[in-house]
C-alpha positions, 0 to 999 in steps of 0.5 A: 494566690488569686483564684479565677472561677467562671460558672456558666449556664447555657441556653436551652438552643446552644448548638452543640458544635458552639459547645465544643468548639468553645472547649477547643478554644479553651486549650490556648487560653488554658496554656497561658504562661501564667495560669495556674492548674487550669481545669474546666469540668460539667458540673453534675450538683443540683444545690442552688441556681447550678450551672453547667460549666465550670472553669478554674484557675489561679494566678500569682498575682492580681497582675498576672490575672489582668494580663491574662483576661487582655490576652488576644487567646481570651476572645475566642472563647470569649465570644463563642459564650456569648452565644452559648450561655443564658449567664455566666458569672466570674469570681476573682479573689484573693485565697486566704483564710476565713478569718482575713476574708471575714471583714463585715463591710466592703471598706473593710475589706479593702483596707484589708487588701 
């Protein structure tokens, strides 16, 4: 299982309006046909560099994932958080447990996969 997982930061100035017509591009992406348990919540943890959105999803494959970042539902809301957000960041992996994932060095790891 692939989890996909972005965590955005927004500007100070992000427009409210921008805020929620990002969530309301959200609904096609989020029924995509191959994402899995799609969620989206405001993060209320102060641990950290915290952000304020978090998106979740999972995927059955690594090629389910890049079909559903090419998909023409993905840019709506893709460009509304390039105006909203300071920084964001995506985190893709494969689930698995601790000791798979424990692999010390990049080369490792991908030997691994």
């Amino acid at each position: 299982m692939i989890r996909h997982i972005v965590a955005i930061t927004l500007r100070e100035d992000a427009p409210a309006a921008d805020i929620e017509a990002f969530f309301a591009e959200l609904g096609p992406i989020s029924r995509h046909p191959l994402a899995i348990d799609y969620r989206c919540g405001w993060n209320f943890q102060t641990i950290g560099a915290p952000c304020e959105i978090a998106i979740s999803c999972a995927f059955a494959t690594r090629a389910d994932l890049d079909e559903y970042m090419a998909s023409p539902d993905h840019a709506p809301p893709g460009a509304i958080l390039q105006r909203i957000a300071e920084r964001y960041s995506v985190i893709d992996y494969e689930e698995g447990s601790i000791e798979a994932a424990g692999a010390a060095t990049r080369a490792e790891r991908e030997a691994r996969a």
